[in-house]
mmCIF file of the C-alpha atoms, coordinates in Angstrom:
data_MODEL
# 
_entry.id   MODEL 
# 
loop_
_atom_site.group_PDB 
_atom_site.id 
_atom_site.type_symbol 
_atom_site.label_atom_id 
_atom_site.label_alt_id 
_atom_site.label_comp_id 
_atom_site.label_asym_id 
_atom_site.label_entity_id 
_atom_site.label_seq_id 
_atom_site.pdbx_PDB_ins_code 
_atom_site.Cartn_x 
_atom_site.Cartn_y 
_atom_site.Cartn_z 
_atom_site.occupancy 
_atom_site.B_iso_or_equiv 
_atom_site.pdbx_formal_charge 
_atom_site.auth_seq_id 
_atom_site.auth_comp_id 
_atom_site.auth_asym_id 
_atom_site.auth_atom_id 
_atom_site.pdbx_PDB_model_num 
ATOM 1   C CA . UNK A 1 1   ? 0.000   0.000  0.000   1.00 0.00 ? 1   UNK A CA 1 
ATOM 2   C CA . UNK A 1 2   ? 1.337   3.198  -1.333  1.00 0.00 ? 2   UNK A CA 1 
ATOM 3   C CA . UNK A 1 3   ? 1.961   6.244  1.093   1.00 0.00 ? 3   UNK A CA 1 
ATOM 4   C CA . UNK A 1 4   ? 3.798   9.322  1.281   1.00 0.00 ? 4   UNK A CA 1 
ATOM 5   C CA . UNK A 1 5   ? 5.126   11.292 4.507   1.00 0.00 ? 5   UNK A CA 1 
ATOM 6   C CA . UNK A 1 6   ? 5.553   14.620 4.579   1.00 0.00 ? 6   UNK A CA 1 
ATOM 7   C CA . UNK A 1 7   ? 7.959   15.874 8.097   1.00 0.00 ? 7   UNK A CA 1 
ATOM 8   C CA . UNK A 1 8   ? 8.867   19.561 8.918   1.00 0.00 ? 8   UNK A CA 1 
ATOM 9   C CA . UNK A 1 9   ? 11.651  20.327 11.491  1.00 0.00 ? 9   UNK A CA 1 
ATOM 10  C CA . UNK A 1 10  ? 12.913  23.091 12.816  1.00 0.00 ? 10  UNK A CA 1 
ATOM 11  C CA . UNK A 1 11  ? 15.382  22.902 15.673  1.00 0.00 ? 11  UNK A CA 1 
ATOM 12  C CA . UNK A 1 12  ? 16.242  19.681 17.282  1.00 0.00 ? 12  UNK A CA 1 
ATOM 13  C CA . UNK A 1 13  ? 15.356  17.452 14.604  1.00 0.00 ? 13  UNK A CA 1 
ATOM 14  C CA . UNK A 1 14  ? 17.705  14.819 15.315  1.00 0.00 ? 14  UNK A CA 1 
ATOM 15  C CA . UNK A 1 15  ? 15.259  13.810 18.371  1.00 0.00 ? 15  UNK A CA 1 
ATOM 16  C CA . UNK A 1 16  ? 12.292  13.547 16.585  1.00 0.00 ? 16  UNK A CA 1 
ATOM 17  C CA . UNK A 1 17  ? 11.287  10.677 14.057  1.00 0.00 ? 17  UNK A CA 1 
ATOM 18  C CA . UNK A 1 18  ? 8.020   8.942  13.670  1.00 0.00 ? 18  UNK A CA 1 
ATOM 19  C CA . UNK A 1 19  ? 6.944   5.166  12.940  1.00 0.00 ? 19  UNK A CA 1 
ATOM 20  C CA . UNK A 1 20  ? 4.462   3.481  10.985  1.00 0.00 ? 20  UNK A CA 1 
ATOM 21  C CA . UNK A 1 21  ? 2.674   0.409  12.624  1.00 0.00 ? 21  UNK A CA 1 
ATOM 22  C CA . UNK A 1 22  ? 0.518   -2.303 11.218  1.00 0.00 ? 22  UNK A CA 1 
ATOM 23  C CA . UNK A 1 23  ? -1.175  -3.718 14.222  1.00 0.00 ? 23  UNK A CA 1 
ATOM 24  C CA . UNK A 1 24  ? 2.132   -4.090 16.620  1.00 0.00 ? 24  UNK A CA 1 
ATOM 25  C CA . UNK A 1 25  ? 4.410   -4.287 14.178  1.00 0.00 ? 25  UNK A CA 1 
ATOM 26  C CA . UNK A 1 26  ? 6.667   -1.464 12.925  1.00 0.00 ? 26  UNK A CA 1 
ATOM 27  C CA . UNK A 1 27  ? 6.392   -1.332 9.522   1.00 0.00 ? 27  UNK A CA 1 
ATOM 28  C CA . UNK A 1 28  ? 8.448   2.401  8.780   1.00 0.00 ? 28  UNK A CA 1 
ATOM 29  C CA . UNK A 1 29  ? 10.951  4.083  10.812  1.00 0.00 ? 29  UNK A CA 1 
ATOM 30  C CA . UNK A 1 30  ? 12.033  7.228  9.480   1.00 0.00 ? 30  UNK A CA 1 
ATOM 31  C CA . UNK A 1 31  ? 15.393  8.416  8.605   1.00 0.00 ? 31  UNK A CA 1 
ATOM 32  C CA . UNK A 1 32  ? 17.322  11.155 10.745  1.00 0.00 ? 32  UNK A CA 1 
ATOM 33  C CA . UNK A 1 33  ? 16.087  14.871 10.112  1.00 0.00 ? 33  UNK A CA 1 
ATOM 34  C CA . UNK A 1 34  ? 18.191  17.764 9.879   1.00 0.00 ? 34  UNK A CA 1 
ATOM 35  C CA . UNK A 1 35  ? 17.399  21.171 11.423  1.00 0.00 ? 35  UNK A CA 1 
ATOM 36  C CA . UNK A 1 36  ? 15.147  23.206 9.393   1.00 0.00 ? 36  UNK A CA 1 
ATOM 37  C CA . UNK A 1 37  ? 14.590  19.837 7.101   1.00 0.00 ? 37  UNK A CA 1 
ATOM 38  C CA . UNK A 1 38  ? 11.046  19.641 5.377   1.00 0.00 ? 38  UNK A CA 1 
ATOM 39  C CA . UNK A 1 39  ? 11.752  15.963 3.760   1.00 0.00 ? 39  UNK A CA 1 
ATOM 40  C CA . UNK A 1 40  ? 8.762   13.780 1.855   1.00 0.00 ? 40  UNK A CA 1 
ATOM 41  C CA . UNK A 1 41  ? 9.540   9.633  1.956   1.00 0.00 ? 41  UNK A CA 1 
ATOM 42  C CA . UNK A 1 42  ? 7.280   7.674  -0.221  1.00 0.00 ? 42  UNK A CA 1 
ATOM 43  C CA . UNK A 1 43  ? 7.038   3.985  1.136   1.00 0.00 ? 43  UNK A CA 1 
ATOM 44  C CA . UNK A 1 44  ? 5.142   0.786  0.093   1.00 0.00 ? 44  UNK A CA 1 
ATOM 45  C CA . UNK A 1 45  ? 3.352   -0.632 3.150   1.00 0.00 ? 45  UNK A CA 1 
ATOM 46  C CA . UNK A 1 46  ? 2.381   -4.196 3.615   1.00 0.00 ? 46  UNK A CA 1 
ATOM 47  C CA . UNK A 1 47  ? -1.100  -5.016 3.815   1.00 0.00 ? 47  UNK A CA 1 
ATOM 48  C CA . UNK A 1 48  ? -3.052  -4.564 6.287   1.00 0.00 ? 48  UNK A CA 1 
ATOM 49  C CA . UNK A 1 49  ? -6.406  -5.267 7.861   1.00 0.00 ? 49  UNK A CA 1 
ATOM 50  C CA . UNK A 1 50  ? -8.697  -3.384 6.051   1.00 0.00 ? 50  UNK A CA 1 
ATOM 51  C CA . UNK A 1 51  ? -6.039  -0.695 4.963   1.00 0.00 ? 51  UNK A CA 1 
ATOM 52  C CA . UNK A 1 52  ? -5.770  0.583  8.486   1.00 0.00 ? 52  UNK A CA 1 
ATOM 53  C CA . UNK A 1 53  ? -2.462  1.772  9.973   1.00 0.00 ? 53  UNK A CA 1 
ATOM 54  C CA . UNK A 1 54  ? -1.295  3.728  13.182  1.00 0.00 ? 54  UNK A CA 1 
ATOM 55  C CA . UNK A 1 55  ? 1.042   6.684  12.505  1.00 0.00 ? 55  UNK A CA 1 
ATOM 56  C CA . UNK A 1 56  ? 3.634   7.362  16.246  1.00 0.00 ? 56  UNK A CA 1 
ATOM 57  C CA . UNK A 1 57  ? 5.115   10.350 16.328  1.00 0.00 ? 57  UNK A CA 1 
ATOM 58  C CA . UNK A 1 58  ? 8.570   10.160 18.641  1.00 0.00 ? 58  UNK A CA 1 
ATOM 59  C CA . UNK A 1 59  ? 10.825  12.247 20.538  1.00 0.00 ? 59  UNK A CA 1 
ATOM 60  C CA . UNK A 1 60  ? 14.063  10.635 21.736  1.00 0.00 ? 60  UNK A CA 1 
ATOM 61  C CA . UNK A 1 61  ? 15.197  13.669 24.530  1.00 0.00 ? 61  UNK A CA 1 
ATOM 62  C CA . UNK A 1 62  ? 16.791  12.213 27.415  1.00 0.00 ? 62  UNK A CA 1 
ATOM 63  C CA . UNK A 1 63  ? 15.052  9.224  28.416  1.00 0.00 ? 63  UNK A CA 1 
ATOM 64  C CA . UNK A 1 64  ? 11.680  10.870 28.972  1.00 0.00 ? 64  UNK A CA 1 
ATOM 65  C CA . UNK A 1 65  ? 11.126  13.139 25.899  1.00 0.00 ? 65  UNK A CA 1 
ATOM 66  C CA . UNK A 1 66  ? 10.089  17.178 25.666  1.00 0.00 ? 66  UNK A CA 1 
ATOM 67  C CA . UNK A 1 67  ? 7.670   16.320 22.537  1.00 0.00 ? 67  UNK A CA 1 
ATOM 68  C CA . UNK A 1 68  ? 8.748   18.482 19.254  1.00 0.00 ? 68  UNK A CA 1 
ATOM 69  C CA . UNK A 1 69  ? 9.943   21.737 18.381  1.00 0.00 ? 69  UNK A CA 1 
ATOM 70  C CA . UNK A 1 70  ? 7.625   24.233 18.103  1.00 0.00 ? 70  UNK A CA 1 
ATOM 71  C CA . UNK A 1 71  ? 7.201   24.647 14.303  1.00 0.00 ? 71  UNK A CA 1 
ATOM 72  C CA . UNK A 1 72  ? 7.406   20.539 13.966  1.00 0.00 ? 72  UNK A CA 1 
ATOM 73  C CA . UNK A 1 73  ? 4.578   19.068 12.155  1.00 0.00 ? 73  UNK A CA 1 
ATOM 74  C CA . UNK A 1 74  ? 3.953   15.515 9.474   1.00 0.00 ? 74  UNK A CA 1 
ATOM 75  C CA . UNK A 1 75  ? 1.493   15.006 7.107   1.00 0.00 ? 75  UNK A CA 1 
ATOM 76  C CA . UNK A 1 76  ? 0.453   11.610 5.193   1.00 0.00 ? 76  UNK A CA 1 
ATOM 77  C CA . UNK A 1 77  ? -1.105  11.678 1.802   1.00 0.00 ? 77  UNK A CA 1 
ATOM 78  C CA . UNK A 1 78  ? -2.308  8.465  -0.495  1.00 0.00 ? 78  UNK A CA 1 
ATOM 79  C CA . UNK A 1 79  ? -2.267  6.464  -3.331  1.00 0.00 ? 79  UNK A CA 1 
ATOM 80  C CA . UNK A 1 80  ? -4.160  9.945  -5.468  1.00 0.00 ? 80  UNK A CA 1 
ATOM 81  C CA . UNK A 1 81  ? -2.006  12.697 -3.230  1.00 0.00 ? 81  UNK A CA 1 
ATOM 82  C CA . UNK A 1 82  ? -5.205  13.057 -1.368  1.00 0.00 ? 82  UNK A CA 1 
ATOM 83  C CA . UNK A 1 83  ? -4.109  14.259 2.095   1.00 0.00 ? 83  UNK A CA 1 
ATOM 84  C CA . UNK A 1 84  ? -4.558  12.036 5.019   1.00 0.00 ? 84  UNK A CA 1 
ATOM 85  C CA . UNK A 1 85  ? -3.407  13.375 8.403   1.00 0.00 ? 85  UNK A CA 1 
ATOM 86  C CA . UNK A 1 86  ? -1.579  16.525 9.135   1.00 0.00 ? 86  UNK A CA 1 
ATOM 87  C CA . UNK A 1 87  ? -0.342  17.274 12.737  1.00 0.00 ? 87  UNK A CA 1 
ATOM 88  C CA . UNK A 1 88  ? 2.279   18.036 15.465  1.00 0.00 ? 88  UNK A CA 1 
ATOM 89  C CA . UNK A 1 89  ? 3.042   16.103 18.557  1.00 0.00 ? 89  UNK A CA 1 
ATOM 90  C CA . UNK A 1 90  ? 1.596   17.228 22.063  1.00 0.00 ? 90  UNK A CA 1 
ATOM 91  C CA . UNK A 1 91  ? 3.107   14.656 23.846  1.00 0.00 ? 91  UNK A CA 1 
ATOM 92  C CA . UNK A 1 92  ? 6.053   14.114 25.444  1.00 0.00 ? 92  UNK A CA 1 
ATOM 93  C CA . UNK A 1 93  ? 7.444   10.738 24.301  1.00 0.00 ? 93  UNK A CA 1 
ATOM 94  C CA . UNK A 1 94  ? 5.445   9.481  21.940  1.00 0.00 ? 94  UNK A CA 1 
ATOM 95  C CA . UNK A 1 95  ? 1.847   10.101 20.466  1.00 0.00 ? 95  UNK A CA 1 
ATOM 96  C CA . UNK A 1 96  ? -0.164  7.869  18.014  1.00 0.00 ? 96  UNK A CA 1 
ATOM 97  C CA . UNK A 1 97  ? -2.796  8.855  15.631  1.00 0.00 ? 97  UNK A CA 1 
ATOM 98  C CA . UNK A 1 98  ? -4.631  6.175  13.277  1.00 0.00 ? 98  UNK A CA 1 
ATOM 99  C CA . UNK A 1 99  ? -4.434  6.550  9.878   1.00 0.00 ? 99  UNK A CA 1 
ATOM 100 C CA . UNK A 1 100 ? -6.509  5.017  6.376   1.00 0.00 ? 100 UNK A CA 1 
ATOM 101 C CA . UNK A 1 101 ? -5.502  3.869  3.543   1.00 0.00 ? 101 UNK A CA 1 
ATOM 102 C CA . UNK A 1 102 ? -8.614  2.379  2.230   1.00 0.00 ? 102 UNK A CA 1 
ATOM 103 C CA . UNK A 1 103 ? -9.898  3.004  -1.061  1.00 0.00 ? 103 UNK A CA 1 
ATOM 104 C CA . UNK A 1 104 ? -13.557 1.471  -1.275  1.00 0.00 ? 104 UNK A CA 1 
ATOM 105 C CA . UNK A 1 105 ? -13.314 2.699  -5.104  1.00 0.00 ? 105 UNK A CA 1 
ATOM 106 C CA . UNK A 1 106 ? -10.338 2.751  -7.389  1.00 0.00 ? 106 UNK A CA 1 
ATOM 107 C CA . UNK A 1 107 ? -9.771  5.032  -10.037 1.00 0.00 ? 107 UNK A CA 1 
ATOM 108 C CA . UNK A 1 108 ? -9.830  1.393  -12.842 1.00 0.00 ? 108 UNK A CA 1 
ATOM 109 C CA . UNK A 1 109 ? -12.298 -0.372 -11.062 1.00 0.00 ? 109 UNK A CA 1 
ATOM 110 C CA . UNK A 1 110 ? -14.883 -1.524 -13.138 1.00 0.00 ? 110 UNK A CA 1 
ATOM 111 C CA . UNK A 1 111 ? -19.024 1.007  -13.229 1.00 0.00 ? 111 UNK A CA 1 
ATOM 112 C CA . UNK A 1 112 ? -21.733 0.565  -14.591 1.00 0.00 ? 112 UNK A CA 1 
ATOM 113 C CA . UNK A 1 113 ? -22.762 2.944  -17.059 1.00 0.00 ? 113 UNK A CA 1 
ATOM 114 C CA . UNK A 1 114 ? -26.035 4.460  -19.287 1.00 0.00 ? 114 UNK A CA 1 
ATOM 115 C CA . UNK A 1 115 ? -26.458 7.227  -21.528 1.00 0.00 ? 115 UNK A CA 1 
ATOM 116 C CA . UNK A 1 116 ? -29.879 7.942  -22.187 1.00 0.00 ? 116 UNK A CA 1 
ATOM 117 C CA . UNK A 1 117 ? -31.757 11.760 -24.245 1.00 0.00 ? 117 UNK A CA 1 
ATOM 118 C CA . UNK A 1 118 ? -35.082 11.081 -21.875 1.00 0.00 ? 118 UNK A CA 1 
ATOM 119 C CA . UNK A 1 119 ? -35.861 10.316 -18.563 1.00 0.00 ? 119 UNK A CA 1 
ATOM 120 C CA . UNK A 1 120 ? -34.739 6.883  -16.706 1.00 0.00 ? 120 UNK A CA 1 
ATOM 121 C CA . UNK A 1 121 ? -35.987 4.907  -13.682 1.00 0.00 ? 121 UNK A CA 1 
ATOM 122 C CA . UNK A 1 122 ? -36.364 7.637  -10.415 1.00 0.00 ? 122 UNK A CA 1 
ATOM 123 C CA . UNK A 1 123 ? -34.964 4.870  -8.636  1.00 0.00 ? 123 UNK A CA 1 
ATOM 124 C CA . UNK A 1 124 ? -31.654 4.646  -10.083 1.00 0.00 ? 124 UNK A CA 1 
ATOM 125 C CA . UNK A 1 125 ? -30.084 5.782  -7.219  1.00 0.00 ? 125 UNK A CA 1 
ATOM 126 C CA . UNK A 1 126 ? -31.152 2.620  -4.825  1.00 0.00 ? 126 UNK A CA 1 
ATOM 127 C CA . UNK A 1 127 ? -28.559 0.570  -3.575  1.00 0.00 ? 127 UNK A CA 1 
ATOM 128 C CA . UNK A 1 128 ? -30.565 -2.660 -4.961  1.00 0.00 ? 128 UNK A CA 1 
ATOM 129 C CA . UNK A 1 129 ? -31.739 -1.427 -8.385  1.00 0.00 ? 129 UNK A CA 1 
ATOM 130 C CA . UNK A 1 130 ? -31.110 -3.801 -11.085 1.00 0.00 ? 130 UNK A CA 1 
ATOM 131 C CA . UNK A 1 131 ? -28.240 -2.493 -13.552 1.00 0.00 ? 131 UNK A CA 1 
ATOM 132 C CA . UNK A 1 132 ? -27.175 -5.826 -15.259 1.00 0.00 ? 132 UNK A CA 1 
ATOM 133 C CA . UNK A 1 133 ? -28.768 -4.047 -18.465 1.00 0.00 ? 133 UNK A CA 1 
ATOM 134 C CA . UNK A 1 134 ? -26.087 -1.169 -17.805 1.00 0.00 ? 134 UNK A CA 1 
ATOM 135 C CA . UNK A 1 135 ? -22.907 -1.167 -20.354 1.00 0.00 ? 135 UNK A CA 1 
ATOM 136 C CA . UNK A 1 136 ? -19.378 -1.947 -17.760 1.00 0.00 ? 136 UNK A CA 1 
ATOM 137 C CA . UNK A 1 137 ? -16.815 0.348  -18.328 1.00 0.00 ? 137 UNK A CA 1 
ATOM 138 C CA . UNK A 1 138 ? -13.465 1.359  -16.622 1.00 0.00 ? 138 UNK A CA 1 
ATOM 139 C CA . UNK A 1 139 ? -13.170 5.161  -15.900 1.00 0.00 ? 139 UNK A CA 1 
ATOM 140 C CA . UNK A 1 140 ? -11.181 6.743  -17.884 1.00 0.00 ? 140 UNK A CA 1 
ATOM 141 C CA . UNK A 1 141 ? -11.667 4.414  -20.833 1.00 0.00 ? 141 UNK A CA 1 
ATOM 142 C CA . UNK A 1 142 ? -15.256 4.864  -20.737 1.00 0.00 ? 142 UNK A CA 1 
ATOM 143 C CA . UNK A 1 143 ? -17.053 4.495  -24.227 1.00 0.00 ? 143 UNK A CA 1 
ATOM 144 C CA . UNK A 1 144 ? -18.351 7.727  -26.131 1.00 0.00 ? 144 UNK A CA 1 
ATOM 145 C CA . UNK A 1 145 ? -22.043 8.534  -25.136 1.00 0.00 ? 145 UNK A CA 1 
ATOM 146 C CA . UNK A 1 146 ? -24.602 10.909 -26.020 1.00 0.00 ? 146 UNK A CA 1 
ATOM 147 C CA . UNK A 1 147 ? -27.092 12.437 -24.244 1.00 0.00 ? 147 UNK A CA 1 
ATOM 148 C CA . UNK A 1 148 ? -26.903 12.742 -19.986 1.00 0.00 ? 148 UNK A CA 1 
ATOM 149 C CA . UNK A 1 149 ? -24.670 9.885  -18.886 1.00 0.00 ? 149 UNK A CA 1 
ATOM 150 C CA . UNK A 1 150 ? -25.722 7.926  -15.689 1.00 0.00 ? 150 UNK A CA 1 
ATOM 151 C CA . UNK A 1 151 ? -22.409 5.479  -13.833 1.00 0.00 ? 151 UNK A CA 1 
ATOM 152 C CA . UNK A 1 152 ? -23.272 3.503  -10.911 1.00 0.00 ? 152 UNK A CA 1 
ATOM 153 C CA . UNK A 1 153 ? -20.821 1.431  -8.915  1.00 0.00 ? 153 UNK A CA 1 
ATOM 154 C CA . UNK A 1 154 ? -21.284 -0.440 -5.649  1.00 0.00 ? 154 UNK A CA 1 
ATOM 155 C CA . UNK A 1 155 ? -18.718 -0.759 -3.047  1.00 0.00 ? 155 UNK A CA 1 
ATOM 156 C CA . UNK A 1 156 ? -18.255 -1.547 1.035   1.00 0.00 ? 156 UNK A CA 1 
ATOM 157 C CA . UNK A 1 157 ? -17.684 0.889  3.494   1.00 0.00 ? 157 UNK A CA 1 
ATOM 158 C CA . UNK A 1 158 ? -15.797 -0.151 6.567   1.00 0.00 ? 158 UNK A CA 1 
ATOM 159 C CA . UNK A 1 159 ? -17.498 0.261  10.263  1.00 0.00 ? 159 UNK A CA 1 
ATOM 160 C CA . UNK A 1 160 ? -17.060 3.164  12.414  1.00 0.00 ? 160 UNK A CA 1 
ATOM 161 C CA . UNK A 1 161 ? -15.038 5.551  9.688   1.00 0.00 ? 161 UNK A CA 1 
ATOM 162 C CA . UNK A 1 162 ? -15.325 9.197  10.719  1.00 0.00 ? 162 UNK A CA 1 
ATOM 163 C CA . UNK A 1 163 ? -15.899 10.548 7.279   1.00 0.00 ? 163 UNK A CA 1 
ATOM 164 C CA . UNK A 1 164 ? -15.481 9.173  3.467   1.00 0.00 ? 164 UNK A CA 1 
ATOM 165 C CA . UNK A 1 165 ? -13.229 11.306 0.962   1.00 0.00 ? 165 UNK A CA 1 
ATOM 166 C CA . UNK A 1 166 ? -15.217 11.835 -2.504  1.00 0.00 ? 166 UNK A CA 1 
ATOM 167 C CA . UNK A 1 167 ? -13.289 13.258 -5.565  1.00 0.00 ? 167 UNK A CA 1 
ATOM 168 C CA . UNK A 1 168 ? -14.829 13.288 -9.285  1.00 0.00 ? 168 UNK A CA 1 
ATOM 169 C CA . UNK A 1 169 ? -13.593 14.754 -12.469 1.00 0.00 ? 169 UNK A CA 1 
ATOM 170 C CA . UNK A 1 170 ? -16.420 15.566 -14.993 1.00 0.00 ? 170 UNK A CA 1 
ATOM 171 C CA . UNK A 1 171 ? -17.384 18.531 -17.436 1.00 0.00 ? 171 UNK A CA 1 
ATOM 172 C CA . UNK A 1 172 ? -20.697 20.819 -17.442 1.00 0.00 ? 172 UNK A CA 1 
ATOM 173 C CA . UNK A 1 173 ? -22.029 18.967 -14.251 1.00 0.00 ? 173 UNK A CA 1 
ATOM 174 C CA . UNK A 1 174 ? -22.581 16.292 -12.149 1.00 0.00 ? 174 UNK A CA 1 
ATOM 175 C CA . UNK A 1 175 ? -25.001 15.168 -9.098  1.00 0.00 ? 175 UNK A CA 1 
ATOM 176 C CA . UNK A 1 176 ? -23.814 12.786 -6.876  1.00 0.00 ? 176 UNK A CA 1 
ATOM 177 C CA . UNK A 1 177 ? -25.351 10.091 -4.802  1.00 0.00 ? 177 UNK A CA 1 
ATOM 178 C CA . UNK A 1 178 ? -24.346 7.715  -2.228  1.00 0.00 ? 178 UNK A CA 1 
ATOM 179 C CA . UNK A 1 179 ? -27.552 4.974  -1.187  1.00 0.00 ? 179 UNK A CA 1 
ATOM 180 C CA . UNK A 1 180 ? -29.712 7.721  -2.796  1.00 0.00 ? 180 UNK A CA 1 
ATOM 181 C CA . UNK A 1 181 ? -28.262 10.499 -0.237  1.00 0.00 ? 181 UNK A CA 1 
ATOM 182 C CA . UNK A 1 182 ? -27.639 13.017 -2.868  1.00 0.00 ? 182 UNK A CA 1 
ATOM 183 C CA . UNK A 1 183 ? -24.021 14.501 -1.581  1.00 0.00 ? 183 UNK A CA 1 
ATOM 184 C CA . UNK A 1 184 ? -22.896 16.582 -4.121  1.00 0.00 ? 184 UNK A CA 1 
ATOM 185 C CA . UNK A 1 185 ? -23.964 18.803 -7.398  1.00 0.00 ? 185 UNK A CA 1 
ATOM 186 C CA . UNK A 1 186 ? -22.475 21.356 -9.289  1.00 0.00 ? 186 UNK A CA 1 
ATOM 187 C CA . UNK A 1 187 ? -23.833 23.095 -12.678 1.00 0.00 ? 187 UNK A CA 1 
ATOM 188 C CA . UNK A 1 188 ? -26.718 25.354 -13.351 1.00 0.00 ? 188 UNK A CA 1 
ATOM 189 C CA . UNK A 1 189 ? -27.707 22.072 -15.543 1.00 0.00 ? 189 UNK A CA 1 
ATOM 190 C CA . UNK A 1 190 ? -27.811 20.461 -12.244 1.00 0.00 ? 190 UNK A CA 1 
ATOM 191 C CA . UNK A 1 191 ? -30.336 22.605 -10.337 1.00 0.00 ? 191 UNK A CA 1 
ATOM 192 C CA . UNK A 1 192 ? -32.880 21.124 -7.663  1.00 0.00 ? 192 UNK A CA 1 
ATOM 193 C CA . UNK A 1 193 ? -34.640 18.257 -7.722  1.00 0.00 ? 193 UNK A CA 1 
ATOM 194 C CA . UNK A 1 194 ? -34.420 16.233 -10.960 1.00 0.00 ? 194 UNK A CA 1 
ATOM 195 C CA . UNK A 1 195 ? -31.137 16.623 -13.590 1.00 0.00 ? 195 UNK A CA 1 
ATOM 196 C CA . UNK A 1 196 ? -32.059 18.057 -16.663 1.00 0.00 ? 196 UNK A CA 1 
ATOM 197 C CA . UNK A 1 197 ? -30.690 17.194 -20.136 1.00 0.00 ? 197 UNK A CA 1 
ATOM 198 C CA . UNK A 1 198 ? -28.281 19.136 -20.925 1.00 0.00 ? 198 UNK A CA 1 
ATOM 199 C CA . UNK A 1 199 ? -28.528 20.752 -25.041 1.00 0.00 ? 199 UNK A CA 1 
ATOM 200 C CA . UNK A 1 200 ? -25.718 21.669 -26.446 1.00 0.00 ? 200 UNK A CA 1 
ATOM 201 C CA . UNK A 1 201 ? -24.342 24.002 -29.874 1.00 0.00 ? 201 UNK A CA 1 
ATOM 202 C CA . UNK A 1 202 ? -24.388 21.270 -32.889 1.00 0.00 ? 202 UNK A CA 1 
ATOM 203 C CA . UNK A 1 203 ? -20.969 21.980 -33.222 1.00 0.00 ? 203 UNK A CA 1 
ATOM 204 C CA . UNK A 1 204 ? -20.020 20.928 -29.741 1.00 0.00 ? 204 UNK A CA 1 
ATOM 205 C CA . UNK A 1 205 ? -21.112 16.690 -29.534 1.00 0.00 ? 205 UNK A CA 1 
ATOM 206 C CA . UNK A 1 206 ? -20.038 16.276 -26.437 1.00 0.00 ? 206 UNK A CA 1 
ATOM 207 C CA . UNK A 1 207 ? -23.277 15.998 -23.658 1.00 0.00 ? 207 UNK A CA 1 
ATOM 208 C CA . UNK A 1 208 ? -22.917 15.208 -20.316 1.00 0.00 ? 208 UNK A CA 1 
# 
């Protein structure tokens, strides 16, 4: 599992260092800082349960530690530079903070797709309508469609996640759903309630 650390020092940075754990074990210990040093380290994790990891911040003063410099701070980004954690110790010695890596949806996994001028099913949206009819495509090597273009793709959360990250990349507009929860929109082709087909210039084929 792909991530990237991100670790700011300012004075004392040969006391401070930070870990990566799966579980117990220490997966990543960091190299020594330099004063002033803001360093990234890319690393390739081994798997965990679910993606989930536990990131220790350390400081190695004395046998008791005086946490970090004032200043001090890491940050962890993913797989898609999307950022993870950012922080700064408080404690003393050492100070854990869980981090995830899981992706419930990956930028080639497999949706299902339909592009349709007039109206479809107001249901298309539930978590249990029937889309075996739907064309499977990959994202970005989706076929060329006309009219508004509808993708649906089901995936599994994990229990007791504070929040889920959403990203999409789309032109003229989009309206987002998750178990029919509408969660995002953007467009004035994308105004309440229902999404309207979008027309376009002749000269222009492209219709979202």
């Amino acid at each position: 599992m792909y991530v990237a650390v991100t670790k700011k020092c300012t004075s004392y940075a040969s006391e401070e260092s930070y870990k990566i754990l799966n579980g117990a074990d220490v997966v990543v210990t960091s190299q020594p800082f330099a004063n002033n040093e803001e360093r990234t380290d890319e690393y390739c994790l081994p798997a965990a349960t679910n993606s989930q990891y536990t990131l220790r911040m350390v400081d190695s003063y004395g046998s008791s530690g005086d946490s970090w410099w004032s200043g001090a701070w890491v940050s962890v980004a993913g797989l898609y530079g999307n950022m993870l954690f950012k922080g700064f110790m408080t404690k003393a010695m050492e100070e854990d903070f869980l981090i995830s890596l899981h992706y419930p949806v990956m930028k080639t996994q497999e949706w299902k797709t339909l592009a349709s001028t007039s109206s479809i099913a107001s249901d298309w949206t539930a978590v249990n309508f029937a889309d075996s009819a739907w064309t499977a495509a990959t994202m970005g090597s989706a076929p060329a469609m006309t009219g508004t273009q509808y993708f649906r793709k089901a995936f599994t959360g994990i229990a007791d996640l504070a929040a889920y990250e959403y990203r999409f990349n789309y032109r003229y507009g989009i309206v987002a759903y998750v178990n029919s929860a509408e969660i995002y929109r953007d467009s004035r082709h994308c105004l309440r309630g229902r999404v309207r087909r979008l027309r376009v210039p002749r000269h222009h084929p492209s219709r979202l």
